[in-house]
C-alpha positions as CSV (number, residue, x, y, z in Angstrom):
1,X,94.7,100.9,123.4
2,X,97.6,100.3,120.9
3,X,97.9,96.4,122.4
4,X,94.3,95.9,122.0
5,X,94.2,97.3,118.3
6,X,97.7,95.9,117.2
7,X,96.3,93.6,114.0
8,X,94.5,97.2,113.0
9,X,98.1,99.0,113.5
10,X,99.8,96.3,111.3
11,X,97.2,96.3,108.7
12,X,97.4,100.3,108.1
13,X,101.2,100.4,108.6
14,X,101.3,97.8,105.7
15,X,98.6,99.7,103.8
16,X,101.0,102.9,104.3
17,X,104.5,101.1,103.4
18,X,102.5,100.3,100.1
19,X,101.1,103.8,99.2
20,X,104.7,105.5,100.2
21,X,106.8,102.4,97.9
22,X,104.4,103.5,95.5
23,X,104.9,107.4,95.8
24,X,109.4,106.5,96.1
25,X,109.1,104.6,92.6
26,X,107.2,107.5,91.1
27,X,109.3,110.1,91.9
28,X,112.3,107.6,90.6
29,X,110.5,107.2,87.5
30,X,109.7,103.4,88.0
31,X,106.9,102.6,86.5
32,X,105.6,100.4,89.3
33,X,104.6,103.3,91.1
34,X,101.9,104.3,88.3
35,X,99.3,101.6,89.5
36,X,98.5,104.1,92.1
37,X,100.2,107.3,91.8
38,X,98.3,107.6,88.2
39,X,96.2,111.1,87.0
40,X,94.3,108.2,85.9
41,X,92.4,108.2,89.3
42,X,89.4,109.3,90.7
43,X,91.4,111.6,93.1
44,X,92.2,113.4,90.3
45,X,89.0,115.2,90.5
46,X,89.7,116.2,94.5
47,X,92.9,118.0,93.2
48,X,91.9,119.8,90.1
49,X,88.9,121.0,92.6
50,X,91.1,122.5,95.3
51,X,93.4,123.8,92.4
52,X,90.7,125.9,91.3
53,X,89.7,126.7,95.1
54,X,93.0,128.4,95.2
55,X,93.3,129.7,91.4
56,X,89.6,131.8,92.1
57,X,87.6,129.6,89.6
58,X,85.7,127.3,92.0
59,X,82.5,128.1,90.3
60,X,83.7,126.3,87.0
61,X,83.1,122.8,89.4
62,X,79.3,123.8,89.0
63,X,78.9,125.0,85.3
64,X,78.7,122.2,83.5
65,X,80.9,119.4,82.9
66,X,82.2,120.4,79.5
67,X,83.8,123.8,81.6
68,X,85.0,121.6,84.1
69,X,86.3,118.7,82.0
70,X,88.2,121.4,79.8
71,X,89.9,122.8,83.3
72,X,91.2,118.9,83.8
73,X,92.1,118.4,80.5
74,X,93.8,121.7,80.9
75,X,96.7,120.8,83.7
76,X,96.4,116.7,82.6
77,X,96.4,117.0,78.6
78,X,93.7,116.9,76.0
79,X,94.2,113.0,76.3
80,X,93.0,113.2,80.2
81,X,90.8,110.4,81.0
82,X,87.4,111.6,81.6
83,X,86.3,112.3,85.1
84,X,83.2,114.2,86.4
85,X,82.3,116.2,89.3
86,X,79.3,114.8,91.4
87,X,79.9,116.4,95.0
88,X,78.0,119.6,96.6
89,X,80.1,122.6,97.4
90,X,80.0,121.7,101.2
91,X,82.7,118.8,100.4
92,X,85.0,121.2,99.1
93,X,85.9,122.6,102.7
94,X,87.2,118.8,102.9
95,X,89.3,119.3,99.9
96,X,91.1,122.4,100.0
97,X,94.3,122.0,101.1
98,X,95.3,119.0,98.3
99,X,96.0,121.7,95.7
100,X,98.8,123.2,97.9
101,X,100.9,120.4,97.1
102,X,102.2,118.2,94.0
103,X,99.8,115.7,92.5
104,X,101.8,112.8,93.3
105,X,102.4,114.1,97.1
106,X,99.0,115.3,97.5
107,X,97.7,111.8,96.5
108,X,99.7,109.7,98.8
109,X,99.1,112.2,101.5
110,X,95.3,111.9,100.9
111,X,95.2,108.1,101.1
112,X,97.7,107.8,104.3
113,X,95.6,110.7,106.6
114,X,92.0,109.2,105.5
115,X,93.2,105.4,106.1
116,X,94.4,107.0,109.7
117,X,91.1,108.2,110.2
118,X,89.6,105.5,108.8
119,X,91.4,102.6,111.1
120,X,90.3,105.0,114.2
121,X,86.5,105.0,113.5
122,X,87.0,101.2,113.1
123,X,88.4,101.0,116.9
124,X,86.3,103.2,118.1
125,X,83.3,101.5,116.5
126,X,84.4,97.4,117.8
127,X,86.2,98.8,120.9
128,X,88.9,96.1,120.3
129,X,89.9,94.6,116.7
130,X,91.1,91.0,116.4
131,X,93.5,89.7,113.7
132,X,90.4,88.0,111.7
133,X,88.6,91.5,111.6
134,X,91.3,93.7,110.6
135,X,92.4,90.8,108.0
136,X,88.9,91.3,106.7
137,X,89.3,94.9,106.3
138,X,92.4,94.5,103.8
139,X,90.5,94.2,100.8
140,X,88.6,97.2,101.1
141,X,91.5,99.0,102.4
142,X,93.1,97.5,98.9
143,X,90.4,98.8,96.7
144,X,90.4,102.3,97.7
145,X,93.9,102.7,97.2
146,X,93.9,101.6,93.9
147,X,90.8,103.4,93.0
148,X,92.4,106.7,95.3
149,X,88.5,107.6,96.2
150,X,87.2,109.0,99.3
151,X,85.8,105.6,100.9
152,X,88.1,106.2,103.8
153,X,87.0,109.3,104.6
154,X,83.0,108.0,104.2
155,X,83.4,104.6,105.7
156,X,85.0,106.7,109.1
157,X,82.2,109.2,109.3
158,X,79.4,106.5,109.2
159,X,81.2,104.4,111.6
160,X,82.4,107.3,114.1
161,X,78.4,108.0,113.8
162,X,77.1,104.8,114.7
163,X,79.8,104.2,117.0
164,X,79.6,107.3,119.0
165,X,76.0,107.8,119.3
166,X,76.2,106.5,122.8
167,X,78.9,108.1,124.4
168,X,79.7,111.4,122.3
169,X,76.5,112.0,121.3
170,X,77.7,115.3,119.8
171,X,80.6,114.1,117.8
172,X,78.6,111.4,116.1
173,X,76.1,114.4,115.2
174,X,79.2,116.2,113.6
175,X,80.0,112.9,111.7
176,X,76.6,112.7,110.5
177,X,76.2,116.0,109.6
178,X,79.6,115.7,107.5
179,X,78.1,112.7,105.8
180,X,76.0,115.2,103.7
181,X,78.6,115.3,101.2
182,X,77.7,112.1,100.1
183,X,73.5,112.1,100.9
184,X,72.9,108.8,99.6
185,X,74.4,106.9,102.2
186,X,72.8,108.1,105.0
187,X,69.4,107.8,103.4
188,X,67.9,105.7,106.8
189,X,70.0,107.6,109.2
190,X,67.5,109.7,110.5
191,X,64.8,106.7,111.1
192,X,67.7,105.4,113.0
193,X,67.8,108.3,115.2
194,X,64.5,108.6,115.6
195,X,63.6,105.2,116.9
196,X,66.5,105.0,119.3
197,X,65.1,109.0,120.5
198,X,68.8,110.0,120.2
199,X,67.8,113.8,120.1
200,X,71.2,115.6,120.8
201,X,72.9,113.0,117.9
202,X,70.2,114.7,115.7
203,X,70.5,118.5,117.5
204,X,73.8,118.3,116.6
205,X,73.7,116.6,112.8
206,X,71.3,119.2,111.7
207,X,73.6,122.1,112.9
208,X,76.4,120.8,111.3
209,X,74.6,120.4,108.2
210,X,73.1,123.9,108.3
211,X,76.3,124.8,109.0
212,X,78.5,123.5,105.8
213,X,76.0,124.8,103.8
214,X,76.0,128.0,104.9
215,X,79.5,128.1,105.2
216,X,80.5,126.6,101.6
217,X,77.9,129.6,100.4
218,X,79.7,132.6,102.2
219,X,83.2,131.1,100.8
220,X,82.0,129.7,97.4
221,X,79.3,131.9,96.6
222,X,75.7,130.7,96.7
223,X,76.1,130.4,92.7
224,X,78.0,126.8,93.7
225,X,74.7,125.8,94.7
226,X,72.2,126.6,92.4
227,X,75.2,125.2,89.8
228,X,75.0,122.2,92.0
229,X,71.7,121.7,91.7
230,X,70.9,122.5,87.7
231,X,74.4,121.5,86.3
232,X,75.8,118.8,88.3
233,X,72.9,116.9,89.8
234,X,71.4,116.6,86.1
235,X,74.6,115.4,84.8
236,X,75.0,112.9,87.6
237,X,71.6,111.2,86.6
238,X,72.5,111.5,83.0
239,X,75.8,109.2,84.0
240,X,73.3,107.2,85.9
241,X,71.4,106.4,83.0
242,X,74.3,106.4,80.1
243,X,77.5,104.7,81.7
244,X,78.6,102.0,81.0
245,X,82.0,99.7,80.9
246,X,84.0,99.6,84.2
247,X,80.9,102.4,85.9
248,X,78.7,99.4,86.0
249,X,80.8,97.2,87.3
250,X,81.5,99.0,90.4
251,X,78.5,100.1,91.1
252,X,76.4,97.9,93.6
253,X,72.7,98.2,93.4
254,X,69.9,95.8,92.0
255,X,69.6,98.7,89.7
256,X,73.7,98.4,88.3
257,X,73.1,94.7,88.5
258,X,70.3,94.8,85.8
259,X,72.3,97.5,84.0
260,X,75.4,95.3,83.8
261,X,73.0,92.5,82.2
262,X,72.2,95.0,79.7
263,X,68.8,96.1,81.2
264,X,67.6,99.5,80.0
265,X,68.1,102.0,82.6
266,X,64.3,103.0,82.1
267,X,63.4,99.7,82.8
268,X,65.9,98.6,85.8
269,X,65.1,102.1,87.8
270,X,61.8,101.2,88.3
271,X,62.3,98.0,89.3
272,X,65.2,98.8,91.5
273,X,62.6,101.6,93.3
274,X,60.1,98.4,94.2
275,X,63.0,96.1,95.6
276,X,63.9,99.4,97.6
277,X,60.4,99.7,99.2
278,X,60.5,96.1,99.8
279,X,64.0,96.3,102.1
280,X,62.9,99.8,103.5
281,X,59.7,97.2,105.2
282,X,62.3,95.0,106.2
283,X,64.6,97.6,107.7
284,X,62.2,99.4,109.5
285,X,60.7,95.9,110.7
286,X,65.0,95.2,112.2
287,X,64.7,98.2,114.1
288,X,61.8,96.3,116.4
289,X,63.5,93.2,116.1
290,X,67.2,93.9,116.5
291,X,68.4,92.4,120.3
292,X,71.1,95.3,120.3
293,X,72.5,98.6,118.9
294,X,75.5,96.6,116.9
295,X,72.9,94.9,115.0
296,X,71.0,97.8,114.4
297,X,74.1,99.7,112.7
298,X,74.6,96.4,110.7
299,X,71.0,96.2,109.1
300,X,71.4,100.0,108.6
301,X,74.3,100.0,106.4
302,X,73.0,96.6,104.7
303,X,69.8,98.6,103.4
304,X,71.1,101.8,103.1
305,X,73.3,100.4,100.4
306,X,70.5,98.1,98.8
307,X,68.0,100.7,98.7
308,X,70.2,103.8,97.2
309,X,70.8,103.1,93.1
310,X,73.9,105.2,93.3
311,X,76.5,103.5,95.4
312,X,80.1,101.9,94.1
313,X,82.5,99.7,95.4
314,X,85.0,102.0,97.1
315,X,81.9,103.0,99.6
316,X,82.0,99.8,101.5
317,X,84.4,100.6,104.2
318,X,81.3,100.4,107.0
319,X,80.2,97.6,105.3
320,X,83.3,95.7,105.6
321,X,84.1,96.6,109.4
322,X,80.6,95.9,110.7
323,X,80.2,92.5,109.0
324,X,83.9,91.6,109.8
325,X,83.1,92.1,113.7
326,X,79.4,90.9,113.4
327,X,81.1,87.1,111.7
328,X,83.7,87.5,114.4
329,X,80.3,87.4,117.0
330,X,78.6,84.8,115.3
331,X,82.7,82.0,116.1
332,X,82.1,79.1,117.2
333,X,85.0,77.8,120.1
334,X,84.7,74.5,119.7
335,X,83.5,73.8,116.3
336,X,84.4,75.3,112.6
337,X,83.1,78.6,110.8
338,X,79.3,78.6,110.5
339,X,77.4,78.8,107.1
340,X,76.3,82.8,108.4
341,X,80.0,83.7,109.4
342,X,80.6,82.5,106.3
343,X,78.6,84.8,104.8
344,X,79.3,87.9,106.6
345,X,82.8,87.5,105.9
346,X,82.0,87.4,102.2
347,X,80.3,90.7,102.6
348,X,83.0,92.1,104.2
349,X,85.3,91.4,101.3
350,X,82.9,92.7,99.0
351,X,85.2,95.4,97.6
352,X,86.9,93.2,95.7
353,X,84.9,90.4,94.9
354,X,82.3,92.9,93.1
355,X,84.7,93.9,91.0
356,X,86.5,91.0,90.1
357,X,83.2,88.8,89.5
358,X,81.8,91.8,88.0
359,X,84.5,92.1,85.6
360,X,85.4,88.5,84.7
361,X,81.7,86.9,84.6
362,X,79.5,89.9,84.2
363,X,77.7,89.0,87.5
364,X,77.2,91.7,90.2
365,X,76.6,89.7,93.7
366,X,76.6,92.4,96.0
367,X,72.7,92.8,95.8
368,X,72.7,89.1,96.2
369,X,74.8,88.4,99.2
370,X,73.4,91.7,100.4
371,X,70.1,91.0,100.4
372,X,70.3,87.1,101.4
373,X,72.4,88.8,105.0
374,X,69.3,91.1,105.4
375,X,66.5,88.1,105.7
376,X,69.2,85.9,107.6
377,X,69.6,88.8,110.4
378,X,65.7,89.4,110.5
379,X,65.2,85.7,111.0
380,X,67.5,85.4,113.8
381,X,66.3,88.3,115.6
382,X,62.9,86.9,114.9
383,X,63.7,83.7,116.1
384,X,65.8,84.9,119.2
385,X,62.4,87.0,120.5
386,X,60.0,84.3,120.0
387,X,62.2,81.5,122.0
388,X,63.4,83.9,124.5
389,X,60.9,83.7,127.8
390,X,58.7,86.5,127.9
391,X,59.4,89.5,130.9
């Protein structure tokens, strides 16, 4: 196992060396250690949260964001960048134990367990890695250190889902059901399930969902949940609608795309909801045409992430395996890199390259590339059927 998956092994031990260099020079007072040991980070949010887990005032996560903002500003100083809260109480079961430790420790901890977790699901997902996949996985691996988010932790449970839904039926369930924490990216899960009849995979992701919920109400109280749903939810749409700056530039829908031209959000929404219908045909006309599960899991994460409006840069990690090991299928031996390995590759260093482009020319391409893989795969499989001889 550790042969076969030796490019993954170097990749994360690198990743690791990087996030512990950076932790050393911040406890030496370097400042080269503040590019990602920073409170200016979106983990800050994971750490105030299980602070006030352990301090008894969880429920000011769900009261609005002025209460919470004012606990951040609190602990970081009034000059604290701002930050919002935008997950249910279910996730915070995830999050408890960060508060136990110092922010800069809890931080490096965070990004060194989830990329463990992360490079697993990868493995267990392609069986066996080779050195041009796992080199494709460094710049996502890359942007979720610097932006210290949770994509290691998502991109694991959607590949541990897919990838397990044959043999460990039940685990991928769990992996599913933990996906809740972050709904809109598991939007076209269940069609999934549904036309592949994988009955215990759901069986077991609707008991786990039950179950955080019920859980995160007896520990949290059930007032987490109604706050969810009248304080935070309305707030998230409000960001959806108001943010701009660096928000739009991560973001990776038709719908940020327009915004990032300088669209109204009342305008690009609606818009954004008729592309959506338009890839939810073409998805649900891949599940009839795909020649295998693989390229099922790939058109699934392709329009999951083109049909939800909310999803940012740092959310790729499933992305950027699957199209690493689906360009890897499409080599060629005895001839050079193919216009569609081409492409897939691109998508699987998405991470960065929406940002960058996003932020030196104003130009989101992750719809783009996105949507141009989409009607490349559904022509293939299209093709493949009607040249194959009929049975």
């Amino acid at each position: 196992m550790l042969t076969r998956n030796a490019p993954l092994l170097l990749v994360g031990a690198g990743a690791g060396c990087v996030v512990l260099a950076a932790l050393l020079l911040n406890w030496l007072g370097q400042s080269g250690g503040d590019w990602i040991i920073s409170t200016d980070r979106d983990f800050a949010n994971y750490w105030i949260a299980s602070r006030l887990i352990l301090s008894g005032d969880v429920l000011d996560l769900f009261r609005g964001h002025e209460v919470y903002f004012a606990q951040m500003q609190a602990v970081f100083g009034p000059d604290a960048p701002w930050r919002s809260w935008s997950y249910p109480p279910s996730y915070l079961l995830l999050m408890w134990p960060l508060g136990l430790m110092p922010y800069s420790l809890s931080l490096a901890v965070f990004l060194v367990v989830t990329l463990i977790v992360y490079l697993h699901a990868v493995s267990v997902a392609a069986g066996r890695v080779e050195a041009n996949v796992a080199l494709f996985l460094v710049p996502f691996i890359c942007a979720n250190i610097i932006y210290a988010q949770n994509g290691f932790i998502i991109g694991a449970l959607i590949l541990y889902g897919l990838g397990l839904r044959d043999s460990r039926p039940w685990l991928a369930g769990l992996a599913i059901g933990l996906l809740t924490i972050k709904p809109q990216l598991g939007l076209l899960l269940p069609l999934l399930l549904l036309y592949e009849r994988r009955w215990i995979v759901i069986l077991s992701a609707s008991i786990t969902a039950a179950a955080l919920v019920l859980i995160s109400s007896l520990v949290f109280g059930i007032e987490a949940w109604t706050g969810y749903i009248t304080e935070t939810i309305p707030y998230q749409a409000f960001v959806m609608r108001e943010l701009g700056g660096s928000f739009l530039q991560l973001l990776l829908s038709l719908y940020g795309a327009l915004r990032l031209e300088g669209v109204d959000a009342a305008v690009a929404l609606p818009i954004h909801i008729g592309f959506a219908i338009v890839v939810l045909a073409a998805y649900g006309l891949s599940l009839f045409l795909a020649p295998d599960k693989d390229a099922r899991s790939l058109c699934l994460v392709i329009a999951s992430l083109l049909i939800t409006p909310y999803s940012l840069s740092y959310d790729l990690g499933a992305l950027s395996a699957l199209a690493a090991l689906w360009a890897w299928r499409l080599r060629r031996p005895t001839s050079s890199m193919g216009p569609q390995q081409l492409l897939f590759y691109l998508i699987a260093m998405l991470p960065l390259l929406q940002w960058s482009l996003a932020a030196n020319l104003g130009l989101s391409v992750t719809p783009i590339l996105l949507s141009i893989g989409l009607g490349l795969l559904l022509f293939e499989f299209r093709t493949r059927r009607s040249t194959s001889p009929s049975t």
